[in-house]
N, C-alpha and C positions, 0 to 999 in steps of 0.2 A: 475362571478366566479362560474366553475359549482362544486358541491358536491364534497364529498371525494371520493365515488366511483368511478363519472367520472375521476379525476383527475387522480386516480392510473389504470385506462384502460389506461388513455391516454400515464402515465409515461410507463406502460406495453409495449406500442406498440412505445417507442423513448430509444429504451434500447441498448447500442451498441455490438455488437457481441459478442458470448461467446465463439469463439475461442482464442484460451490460454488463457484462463482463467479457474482458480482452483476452485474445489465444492465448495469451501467456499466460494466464492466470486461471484459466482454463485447463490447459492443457500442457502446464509446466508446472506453475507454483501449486496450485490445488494438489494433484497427484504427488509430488513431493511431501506436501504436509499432509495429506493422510497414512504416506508412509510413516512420519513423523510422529502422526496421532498415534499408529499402530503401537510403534516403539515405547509410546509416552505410557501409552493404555497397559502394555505389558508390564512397564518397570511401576506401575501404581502412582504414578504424576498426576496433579490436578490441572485442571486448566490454567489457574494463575500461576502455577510453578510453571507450565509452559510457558506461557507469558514473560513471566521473568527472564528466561531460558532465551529466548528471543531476540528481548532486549539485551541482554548480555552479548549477543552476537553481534546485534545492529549498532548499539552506541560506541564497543570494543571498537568496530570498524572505522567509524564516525571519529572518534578520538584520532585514531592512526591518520588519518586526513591530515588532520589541523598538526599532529605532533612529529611526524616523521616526511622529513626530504623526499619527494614523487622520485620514484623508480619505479620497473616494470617490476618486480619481486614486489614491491608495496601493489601497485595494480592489482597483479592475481590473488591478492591476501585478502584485499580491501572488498573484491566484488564478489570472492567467495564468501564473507563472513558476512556480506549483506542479504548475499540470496539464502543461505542457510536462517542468517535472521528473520526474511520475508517469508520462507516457508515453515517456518515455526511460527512466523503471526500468523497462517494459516492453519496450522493445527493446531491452535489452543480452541479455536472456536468449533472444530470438526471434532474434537474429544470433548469438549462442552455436549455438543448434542447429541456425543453417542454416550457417552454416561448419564446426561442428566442433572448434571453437577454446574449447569452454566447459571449464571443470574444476573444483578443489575453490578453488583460487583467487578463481578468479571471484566463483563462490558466496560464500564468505567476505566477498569484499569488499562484496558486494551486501545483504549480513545487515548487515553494518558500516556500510551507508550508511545501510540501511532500520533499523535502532538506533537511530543518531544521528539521524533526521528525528524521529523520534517523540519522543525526549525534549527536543531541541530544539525544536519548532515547539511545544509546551504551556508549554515555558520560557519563551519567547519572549510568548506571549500574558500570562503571568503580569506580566514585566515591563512589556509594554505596559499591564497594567492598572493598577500602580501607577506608572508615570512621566506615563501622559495620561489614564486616568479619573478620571473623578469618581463614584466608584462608592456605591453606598449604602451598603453597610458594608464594613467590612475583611474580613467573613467571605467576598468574595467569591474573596479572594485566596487560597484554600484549593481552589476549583475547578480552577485549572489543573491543581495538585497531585493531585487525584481522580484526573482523567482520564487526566493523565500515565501515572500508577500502573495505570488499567485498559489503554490502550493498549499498553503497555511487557508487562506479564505476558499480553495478547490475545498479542501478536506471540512472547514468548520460548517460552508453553504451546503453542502452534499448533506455532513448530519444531519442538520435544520431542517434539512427539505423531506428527509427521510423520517425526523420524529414527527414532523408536523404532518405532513402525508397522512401516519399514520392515528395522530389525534385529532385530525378532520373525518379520518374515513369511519374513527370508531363512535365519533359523536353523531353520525347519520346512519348507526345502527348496520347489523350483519349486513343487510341487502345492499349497500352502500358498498362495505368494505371486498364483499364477493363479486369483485370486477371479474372479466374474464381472462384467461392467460393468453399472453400472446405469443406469437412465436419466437423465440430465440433466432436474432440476426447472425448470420455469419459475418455481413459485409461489416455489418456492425464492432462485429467481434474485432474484425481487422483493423477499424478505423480507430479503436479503440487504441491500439498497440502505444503508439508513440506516448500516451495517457498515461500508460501502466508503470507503476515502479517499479517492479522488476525491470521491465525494458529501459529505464532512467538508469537503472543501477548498471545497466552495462558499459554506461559510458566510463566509467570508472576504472575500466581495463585500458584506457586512452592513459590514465596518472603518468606512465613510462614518457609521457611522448606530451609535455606540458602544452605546446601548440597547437598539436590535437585537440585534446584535453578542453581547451579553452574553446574550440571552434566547434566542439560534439555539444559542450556542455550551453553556451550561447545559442544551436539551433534548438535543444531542448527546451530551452528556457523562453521562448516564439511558441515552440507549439503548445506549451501549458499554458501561457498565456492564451493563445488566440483559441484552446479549449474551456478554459476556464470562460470567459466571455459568453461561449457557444451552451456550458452548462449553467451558467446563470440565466441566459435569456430562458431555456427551457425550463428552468427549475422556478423563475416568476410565473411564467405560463400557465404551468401544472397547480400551482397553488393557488392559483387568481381564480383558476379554471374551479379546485374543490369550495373555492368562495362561491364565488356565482352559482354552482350547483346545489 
């Protein structure tokens, strides 16, 4: 088992593509979780005990939502135990493919985790809204429900589009699937930001400040939406497109 250093050159050079992918996850959650992996790789963890690991952090958090009165002490608890859970769902998959150890398992369990955070952590805020708000109307209580809904089919269309993708590309044989690479967007990278979950999970530092809270988590819940729209059209597009082709 070689050093930490070695470990994190080697996690460095088994890192998967940073196209579509947001600065933050880029260039916060990635690097975190291959610290992560380093750690995991040294104390002899597999990938789904990361996994586990993860979810232990993320659902912990999830729970404190819905069970405990919003304070700024709940805020700083809540957004840390999520980012620490988002950067360990990034290194179950970065120690996956520096050891070798990854499979359809893995994967599976890792869709199963990342399922359940998302329809939980919007449950969660729903409840919190009717056990400790005082919110203006009741209509407010139909937001979590929105978001839930665009999150949930964001995450299930992305799979879909990404297995099927790739069982069009392999049914038209290597020369097919050997598209050319394109470049990694920056702009891209940015437009991405307000998409990414980590960047969602900040709003959670507002919990201290419920009216906040309600007015960060409401604009977030617009822009998933009117992304989620914009990655549907694309994602009919692309696949209509490997039909036709």
């Amino acid at each position: 088992m070689g050093s930490t250093g070695t470990v994190l050159r080697e996690l460095r050079g088994a890192q998967k593509s940073a196209k579509g992918v947001s600065l933050y996850s880029r260039y916060v959650n990635r690097p975190a979780g291959r610290v992560l992996a380093a750690g995991a790789y040294r104390a002899g963890l597999t990938p789904n005990q990361v996994t586990v690991i993860s979810a232990l952090f993320t659902y912990g958090a999830v729970a404190s939502v819905a069970l405990v009165e919003p304070s700024w002490t709940l805020a700083v608890l809540v957004y840390a135990a999520l980012a620490v859970g988002f950067a360990f769902d990034s290194a179950d998959g970065q120690l996956a493919r520096l050891t070798g150890r990854g499979g359809p398992d893995g994967e599976w369990l890792d869709h199963v985790v990342d399922c359940g955070k998302l329809l939980l952590v919007h449950t969660a805020v729903l409840i919190s809204f009717y056990r400790f708000g005082e919110l203006p109307s009741e209509a407010w209580l139909l937001l979590p429900l929105g978001f839930q809904l665009a999150a949930v089919v964001t995450f299930c269309a992305g799979l879909l589009r990404e297995h099927l993708g790739k069982a069009a590309a392999s049914a038209r044989g290597p020369s097919w699937a050997a598209a050319p690479a394109t470049p990694v967007s920056r702009v891209r990278a940015v437009a991405l930001l307000p998409a990414d979950y980590g960047v969602f999970c900040l709003v959670f530092l507002l919990l201290g400040a419920p009216g906040a809270f309600r007015a960060g988590y409401a604009v977030l819940a617009v822009v998933h939406t009117l992304f989620l729209a914009a990655f549907l059209a694309k994602w009919f597009r692309e696949l209509k497109a490997l039909r036709a082709g």
